[in-house]
MDAnalysis code that builds the backbone (N, CA, C; Angstrom):
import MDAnalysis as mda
import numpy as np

u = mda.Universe.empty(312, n_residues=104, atom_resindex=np.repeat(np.arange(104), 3), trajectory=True)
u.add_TopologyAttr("name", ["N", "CA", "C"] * 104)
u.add_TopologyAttr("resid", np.arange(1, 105))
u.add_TopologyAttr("resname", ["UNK", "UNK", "UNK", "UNK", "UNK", "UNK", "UNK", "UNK", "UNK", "UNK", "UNK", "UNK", "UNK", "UNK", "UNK", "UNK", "UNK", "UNK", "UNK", "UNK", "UNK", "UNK", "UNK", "UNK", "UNK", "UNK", "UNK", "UNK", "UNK", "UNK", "UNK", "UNK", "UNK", "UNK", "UNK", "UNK", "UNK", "UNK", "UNK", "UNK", "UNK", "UNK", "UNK", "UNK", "UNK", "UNK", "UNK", "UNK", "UNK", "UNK", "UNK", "UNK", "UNK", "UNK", "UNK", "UNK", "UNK", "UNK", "UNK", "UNK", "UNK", "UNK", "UNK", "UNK", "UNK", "UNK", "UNK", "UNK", "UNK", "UNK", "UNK", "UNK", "UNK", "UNK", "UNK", "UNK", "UNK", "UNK", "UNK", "UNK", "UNK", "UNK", "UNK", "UNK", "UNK", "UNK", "UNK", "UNK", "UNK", "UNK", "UNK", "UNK", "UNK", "UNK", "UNK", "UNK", "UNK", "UNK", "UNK", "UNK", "UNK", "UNK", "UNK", "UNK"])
u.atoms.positions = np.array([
    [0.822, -1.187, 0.000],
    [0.000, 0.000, 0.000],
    [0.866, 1.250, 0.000],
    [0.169, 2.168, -0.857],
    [1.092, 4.029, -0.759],
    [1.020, 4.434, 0.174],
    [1.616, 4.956, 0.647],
    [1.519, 6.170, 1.844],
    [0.976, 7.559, 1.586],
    [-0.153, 7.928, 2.299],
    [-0.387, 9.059, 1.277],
    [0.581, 10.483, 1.802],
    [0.446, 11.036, 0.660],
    [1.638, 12.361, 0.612],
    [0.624, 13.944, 1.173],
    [-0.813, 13.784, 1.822],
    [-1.092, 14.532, 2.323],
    [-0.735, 15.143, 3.703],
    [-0.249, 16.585, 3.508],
    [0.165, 16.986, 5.321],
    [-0.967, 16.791, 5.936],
    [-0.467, 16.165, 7.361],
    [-1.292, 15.875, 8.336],
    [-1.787, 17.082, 9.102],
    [-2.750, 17.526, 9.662],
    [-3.089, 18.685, 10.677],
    [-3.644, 18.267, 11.577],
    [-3.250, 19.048, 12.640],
    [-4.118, 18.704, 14.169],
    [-5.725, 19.127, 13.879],
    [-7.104, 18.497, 14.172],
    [-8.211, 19.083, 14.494],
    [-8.231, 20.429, 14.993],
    [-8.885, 21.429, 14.080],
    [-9.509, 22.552, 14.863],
    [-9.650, 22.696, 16.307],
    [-10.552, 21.894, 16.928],
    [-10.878, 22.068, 18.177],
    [-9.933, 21.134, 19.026],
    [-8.306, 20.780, 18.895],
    [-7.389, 20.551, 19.702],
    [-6.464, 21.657, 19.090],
    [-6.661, 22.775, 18.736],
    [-5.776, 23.663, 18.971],
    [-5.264, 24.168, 19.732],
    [-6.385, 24.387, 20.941],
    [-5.759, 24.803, 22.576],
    [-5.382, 24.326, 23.149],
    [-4.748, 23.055, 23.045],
    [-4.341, 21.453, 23.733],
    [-2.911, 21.036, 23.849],
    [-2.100, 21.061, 24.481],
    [-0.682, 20.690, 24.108],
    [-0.558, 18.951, 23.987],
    [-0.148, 18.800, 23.020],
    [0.224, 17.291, 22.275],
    [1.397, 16.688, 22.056],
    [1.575, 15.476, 23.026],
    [3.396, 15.547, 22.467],
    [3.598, 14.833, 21.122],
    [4.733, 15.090, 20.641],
    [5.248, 15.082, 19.149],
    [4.909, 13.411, 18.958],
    [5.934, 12.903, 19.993],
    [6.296, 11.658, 19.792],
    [5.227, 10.331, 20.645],
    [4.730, 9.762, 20.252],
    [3.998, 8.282, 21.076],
    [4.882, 7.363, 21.415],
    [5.814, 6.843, 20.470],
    [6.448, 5.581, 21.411],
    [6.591, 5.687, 22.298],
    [7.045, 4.145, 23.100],
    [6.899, 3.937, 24.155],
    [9.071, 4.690, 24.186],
    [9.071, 4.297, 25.310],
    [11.002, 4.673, 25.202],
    [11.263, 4.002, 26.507],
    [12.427, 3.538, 25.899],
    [13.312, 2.326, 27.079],
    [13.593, 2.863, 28.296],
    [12.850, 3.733, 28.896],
    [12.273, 3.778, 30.231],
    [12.236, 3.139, 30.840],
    [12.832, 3.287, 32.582],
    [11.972, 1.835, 32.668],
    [11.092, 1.814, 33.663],
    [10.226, 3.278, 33.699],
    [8.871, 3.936, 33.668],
    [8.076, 3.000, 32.905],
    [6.888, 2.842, 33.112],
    [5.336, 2.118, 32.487],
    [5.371, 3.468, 31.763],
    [5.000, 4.248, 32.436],
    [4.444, 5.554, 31.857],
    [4.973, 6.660, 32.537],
    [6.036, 7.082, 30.817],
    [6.776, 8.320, 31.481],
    [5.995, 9.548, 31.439],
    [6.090, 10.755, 31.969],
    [5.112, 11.408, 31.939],
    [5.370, 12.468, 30.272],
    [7.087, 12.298, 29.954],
    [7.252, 12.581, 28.649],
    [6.537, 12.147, 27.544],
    [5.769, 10.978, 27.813],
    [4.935, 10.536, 27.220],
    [3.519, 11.458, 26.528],
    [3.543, 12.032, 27.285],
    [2.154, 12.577, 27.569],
    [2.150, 14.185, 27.762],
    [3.574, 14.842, 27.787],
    [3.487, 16.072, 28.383],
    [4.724, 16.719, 27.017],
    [4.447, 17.806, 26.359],
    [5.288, 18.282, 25.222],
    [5.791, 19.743, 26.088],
    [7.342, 19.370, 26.146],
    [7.984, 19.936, 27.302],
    [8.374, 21.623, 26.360],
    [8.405, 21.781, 25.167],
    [8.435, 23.208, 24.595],
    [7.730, 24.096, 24.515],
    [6.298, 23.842, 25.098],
    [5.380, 24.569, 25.241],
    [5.035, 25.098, 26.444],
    [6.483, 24.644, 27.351],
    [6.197, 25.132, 28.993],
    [7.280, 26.087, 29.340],
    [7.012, 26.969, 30.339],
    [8.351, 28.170, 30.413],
    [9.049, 27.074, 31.016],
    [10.712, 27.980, 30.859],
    [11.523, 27.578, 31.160],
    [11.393, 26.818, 32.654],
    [11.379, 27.395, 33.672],
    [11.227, 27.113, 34.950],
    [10.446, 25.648, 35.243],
    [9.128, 25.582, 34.676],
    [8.348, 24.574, 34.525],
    [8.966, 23.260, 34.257],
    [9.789, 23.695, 33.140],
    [10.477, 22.619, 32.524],
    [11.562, 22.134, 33.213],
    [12.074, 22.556, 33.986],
    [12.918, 22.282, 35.196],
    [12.410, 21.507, 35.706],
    [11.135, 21.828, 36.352],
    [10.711, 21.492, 37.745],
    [10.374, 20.134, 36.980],
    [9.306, 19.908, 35.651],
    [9.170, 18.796, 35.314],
    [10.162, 17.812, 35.236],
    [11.392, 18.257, 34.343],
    [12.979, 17.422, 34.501],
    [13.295, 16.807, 35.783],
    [13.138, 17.926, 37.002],
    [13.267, 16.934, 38.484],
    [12.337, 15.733, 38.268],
    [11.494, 16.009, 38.631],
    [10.197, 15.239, 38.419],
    [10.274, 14.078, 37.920],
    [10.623, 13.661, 36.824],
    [10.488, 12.848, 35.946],
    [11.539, 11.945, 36.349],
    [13.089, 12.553, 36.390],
    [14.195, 11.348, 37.327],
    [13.984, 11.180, 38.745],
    [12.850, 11.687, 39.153],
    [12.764, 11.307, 40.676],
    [12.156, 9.318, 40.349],
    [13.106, 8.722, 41.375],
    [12.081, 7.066, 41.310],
    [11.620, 6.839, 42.335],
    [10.109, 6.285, 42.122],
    [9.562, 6.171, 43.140],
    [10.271, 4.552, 43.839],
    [9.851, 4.578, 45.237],
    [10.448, 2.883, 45.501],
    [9.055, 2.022, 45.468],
    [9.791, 1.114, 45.153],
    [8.309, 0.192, 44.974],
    [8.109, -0.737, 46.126],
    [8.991, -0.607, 46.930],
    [8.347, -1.395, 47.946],
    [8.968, -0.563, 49.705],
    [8.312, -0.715, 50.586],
    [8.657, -0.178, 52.064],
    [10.645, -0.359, 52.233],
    [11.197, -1.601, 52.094],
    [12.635, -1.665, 51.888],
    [13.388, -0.474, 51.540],
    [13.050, -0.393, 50.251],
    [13.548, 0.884, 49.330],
    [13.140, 2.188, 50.015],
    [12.123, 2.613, 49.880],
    [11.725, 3.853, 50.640],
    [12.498, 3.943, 52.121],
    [12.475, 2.969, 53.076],
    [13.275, 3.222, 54.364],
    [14.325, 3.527, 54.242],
    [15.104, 3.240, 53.392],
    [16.654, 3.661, 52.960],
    [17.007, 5.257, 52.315],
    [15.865, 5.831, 52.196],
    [15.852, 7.280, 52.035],
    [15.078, 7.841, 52.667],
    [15.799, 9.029, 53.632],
    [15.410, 9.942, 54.673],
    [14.694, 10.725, 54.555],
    [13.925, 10.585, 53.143],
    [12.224, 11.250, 52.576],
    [11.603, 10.582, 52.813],
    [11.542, 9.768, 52.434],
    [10.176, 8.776, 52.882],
    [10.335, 8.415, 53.955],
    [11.175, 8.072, 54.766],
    [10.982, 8.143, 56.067],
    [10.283, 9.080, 56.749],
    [10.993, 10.546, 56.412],
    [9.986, 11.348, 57.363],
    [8.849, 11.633, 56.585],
    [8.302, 11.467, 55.273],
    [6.837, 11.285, 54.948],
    [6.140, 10.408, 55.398],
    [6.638, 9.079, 55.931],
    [5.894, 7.990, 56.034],
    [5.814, 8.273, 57.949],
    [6.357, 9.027, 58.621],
    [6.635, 9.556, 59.914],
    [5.207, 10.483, 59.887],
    [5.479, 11.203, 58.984],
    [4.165, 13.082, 59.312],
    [2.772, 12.346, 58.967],
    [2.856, 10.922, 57.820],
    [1.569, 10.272, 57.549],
    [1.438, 9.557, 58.673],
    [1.827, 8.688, 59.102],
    [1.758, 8.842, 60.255],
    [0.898, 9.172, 61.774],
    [1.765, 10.425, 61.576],
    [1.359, 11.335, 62.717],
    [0.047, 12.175, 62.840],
    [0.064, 12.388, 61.150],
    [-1.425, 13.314, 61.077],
    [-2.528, 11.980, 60.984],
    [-2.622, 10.799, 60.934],
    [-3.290, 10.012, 60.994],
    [-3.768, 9.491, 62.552],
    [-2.749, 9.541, 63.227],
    [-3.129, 9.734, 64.516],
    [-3.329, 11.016, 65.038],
    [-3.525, 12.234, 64.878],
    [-3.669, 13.408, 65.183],
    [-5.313, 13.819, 64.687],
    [-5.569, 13.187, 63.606],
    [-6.900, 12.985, 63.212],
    [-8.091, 11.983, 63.767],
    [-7.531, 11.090, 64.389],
    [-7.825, 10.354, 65.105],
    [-8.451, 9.140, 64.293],
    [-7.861, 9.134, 63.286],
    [-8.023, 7.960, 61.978],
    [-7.518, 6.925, 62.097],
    [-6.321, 6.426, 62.549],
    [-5.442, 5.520, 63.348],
    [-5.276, 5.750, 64.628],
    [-5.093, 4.465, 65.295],
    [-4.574, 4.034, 66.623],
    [-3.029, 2.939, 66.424],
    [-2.028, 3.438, 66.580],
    [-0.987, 2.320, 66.150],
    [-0.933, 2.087, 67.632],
    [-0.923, 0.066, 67.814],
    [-0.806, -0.604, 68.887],
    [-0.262, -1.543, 68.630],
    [0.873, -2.268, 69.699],
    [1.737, -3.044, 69.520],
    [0.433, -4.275, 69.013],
    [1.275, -5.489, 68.441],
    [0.381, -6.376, 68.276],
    [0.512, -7.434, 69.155],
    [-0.597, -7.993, 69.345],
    [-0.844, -8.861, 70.885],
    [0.125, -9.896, 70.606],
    [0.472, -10.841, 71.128],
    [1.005, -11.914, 71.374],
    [1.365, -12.974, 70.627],
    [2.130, -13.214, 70.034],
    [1.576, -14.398, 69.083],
    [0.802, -14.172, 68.080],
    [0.897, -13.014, 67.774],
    [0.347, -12.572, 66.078],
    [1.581, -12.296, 65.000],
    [1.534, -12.509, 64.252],
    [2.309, -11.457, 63.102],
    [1.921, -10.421, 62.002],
    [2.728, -9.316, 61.957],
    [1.942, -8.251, 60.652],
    [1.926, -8.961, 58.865],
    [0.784, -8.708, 58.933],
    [0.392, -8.960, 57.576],
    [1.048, -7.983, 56.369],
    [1.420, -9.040, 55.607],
    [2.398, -8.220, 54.538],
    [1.512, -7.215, 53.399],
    [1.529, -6.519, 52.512],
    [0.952, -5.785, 51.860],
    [1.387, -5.239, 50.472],
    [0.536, -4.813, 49.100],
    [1.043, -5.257, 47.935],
    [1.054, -4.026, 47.533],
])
């Protein structure tokens, strides 16, 4: 089959919309990078910074990982705290002869 040789145009009514250029996926090893989805030339400079942090920040995927950095520690500390300050949690040792249930 030809390829046809007509220029492509965005729809009228996604003109006000920022669209990124590119779809593939990219050897990320993000599911879903947010470059994916976000066309970084259409943002001021500054923005584009802050997104750049953003994007190499990794999240940890499991409690292990996160304890080993002194952010999530004290996020997982203030969650926490405002959870008992709200009076949403009660953290209590566990009785006797139980063990904590693991979580996914």
């Amino acid at each position: 089959l030809r390829r046809s040789d007509r220029t492509s145009r965005t729809p009228i009514w996604l003109k006000d919309f920022i669209r990124p250029d590119n779809r593939r996926p990219t050897a990320n090893t993000c599911l879903y990078p947010i470059s994916s989805v976000l066309y970084y030339t259409g943002l001021s400079t500054s923005y584009q910074s802050y997104i750049a942090k953003s994007s190499i920040e990794v999240e940890p995927r499991n409690y292990h990982e996160a304890a080993k950095d002194s952010r999530w520690r004290d996020a997982m500390k203030a969650e926490i705290q405002a959870l008992e300050a709200n009076k949403t949690w009660e953290v209590v040792p566990l009785p006797k002869g139980k063990k904590a249930i693991g979580c996914k």
